[in-house]
C-alpha positions in Angstrom: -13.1 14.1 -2.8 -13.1 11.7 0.0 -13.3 13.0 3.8 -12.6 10.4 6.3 -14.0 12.1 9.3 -14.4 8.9 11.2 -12.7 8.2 14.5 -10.1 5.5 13.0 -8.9 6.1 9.7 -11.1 3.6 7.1 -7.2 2.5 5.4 -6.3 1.1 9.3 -9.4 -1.5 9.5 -7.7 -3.7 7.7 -4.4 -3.9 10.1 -7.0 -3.8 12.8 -9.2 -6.3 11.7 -6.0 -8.8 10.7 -4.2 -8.6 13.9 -7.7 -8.5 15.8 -8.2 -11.8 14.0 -5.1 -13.0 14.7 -5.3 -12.0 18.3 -8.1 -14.3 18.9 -7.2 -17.3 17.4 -4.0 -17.2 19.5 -6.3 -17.0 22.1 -8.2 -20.1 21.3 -5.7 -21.9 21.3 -3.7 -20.8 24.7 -1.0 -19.1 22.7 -0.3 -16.4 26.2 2.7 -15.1 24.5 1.7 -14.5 20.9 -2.1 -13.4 22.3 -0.6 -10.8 24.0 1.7 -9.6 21.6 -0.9 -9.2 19.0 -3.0 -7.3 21.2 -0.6 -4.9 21.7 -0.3 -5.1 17.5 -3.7 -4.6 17.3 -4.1 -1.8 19.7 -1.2 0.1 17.9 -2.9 0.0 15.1 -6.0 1.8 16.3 -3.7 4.2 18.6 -1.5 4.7 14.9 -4.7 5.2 12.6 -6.6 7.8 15.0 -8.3 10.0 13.5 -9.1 13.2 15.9 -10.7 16.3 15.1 -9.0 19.6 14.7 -10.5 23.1 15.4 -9.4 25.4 12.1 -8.1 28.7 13.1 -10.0 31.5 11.6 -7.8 34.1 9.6 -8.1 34.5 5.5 -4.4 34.4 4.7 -3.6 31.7 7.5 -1.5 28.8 6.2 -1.9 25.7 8.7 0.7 22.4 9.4 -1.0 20.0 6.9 0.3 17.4 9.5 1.0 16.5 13.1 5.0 16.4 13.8 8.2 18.4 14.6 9.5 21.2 12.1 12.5 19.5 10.8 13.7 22.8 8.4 12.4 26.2 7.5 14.5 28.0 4.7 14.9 28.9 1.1 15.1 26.1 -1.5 15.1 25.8 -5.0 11.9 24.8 -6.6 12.5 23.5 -9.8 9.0 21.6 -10.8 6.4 24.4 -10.6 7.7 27.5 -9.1 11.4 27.8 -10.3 13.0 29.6 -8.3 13.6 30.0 -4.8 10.8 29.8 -2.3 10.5 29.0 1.4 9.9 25.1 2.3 8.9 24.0 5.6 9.6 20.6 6.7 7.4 18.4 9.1 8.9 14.9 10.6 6.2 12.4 11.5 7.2 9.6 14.5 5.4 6.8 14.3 3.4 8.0 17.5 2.5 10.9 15.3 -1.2 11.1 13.5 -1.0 10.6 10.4 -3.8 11.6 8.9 -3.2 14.8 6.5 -4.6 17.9 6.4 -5.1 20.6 3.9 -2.7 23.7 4.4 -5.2 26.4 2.6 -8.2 26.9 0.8 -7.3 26.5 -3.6 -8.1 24.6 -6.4 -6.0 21.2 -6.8 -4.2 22.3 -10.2 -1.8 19.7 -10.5 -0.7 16.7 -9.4 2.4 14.1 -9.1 3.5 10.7 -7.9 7.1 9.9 -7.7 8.4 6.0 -7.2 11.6 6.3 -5.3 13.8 5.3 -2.0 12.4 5.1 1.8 15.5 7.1 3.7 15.0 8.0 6.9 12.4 10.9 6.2 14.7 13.2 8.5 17.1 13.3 6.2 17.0 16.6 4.5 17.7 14.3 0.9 14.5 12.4 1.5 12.8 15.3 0.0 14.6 14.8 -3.1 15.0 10.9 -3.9 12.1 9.4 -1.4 8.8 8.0 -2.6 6.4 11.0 -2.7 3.5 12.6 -3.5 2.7 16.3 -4.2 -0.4 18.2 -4.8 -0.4 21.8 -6.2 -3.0 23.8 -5.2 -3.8 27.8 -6.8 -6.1 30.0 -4.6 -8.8 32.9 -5.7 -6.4 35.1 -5.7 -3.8 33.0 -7.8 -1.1 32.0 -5.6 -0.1 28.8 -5.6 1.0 26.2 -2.6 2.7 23.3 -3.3 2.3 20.4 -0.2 4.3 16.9 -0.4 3.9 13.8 1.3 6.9 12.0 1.3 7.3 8.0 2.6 9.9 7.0 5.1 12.0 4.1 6.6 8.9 2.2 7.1 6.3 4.0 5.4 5.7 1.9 2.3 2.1 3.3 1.6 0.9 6.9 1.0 -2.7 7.9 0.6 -4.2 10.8 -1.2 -7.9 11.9 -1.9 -8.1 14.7 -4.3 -7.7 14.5 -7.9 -6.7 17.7 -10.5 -9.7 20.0 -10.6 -10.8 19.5 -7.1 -11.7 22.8 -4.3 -10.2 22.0 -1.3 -11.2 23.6 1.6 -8.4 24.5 4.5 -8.6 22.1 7.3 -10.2 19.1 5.9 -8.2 16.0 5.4 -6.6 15.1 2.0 -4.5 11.7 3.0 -2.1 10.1 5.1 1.3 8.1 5.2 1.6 4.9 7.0 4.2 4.2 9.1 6.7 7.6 9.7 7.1 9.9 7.2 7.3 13.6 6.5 5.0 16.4 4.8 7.1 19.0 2.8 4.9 22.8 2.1 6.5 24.9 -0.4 5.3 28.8 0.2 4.9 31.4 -2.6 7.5 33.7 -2.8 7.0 36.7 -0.4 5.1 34.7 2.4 5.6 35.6 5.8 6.8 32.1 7.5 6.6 32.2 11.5 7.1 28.7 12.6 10.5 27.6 13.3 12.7 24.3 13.4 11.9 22.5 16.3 8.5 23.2 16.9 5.9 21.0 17.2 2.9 21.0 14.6 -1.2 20.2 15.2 -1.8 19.4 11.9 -5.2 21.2 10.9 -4.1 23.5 13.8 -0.9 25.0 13.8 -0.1 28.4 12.2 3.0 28.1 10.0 2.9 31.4 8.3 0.5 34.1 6.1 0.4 34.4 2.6 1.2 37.6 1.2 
């Protein structure tokens, strides 16, 4: 599976390079106005595509934010595509001044996989979960519970990115993808997890603590 561990996300260069193009030519040409405002286009898209590092905390049953944001919901839902029944879900909005690079909530084997065309609502919205475009990866750990994550496009995300395929071992705290340009990452718990973030909270994806598996 693929790791981007580089400083700027490798899906940003080409904004970068485009609007760095662009930038110049404007330049040449004396263009003060448009030079300047695709500067600022071209450093939002390195400030957007930033790709930091994330210290992992240590703890065997730990389940981290698999991205950076604000805890939009925390509560029981319905899971009708793997788990059917009712499980926790744990909602995480990303801004566009968010990172957006994804990480991976806990160590399993990638299982299953699915990738649903659909609308770009505001990703707030507690429907975007149902009818948005998404993305969601099951994963089953050693001891056979299984986590299901979902990355979900929003008003202006148009693009989502993910690296593993079915049979992959992911390992907790590496990166598995990212959303361009504000979104939201769904986690769905197994039944019996002790969840500890709440709404309102903000995440560190990689970092943040959401809960324990049971």
């Amino acid at each position: 599976m693929k790791n981007n561990n580089q400083l700027i996300a490798s899906e940003g260069y080409p904004f970068i390079a485009l609007f760095g193009f662009i930038t110049l030519v404007f330049a040449i040409l004396g263009w003060v106005f448009l030079t300047v405002l695709l500067l600022l286009l071209t450093l939002f898209s390195v400030y957007f595509f930033r790709n930091p590092e994330r210290v992992t905390p240590a703890g065997e049953n730990l389940v981290i934010a698999p991205a950076d944001g604000k805890v939009i919901f925390v509560g029981e839902v319905e899971e009708e595509r793997y788990f059917k029944e009712r499980v926790t879900k744990v909602s995480i909005f990303m801004s566009v001044f968010n990172v957006h690079v994804n990480w991976v909530p806990y160590d399993g084997k990638v299982v299953d996989m699915y990738y649903n065309k659909g609308q770009f609502l505001n990703a707030s919205y507690d429907k975007a979960s149902a009818v948005n475009e998404q993305a969601g990866i099951l994963i089953e750990t050693d001891k056979g519970s299984r986590i299901l994550f979902v990355q979900i496009a929003g008003l202006i995300a148009r693009r989502i990115v993910t690296y593993p395929v079915i049979g992959d071992l992911l390992q907790r705290g590496t990166r598995f993808g990212l959303i361009r340009f504000g979104s939201r990452v769904d986690i769905y718990f197994p039944k019996n997890s002790e969840v500890t973030i709440t709404i309102g909270e903000r995440t560190v994806a990689g970092e943040t603590v959401l809960g324990t598996l049971s």
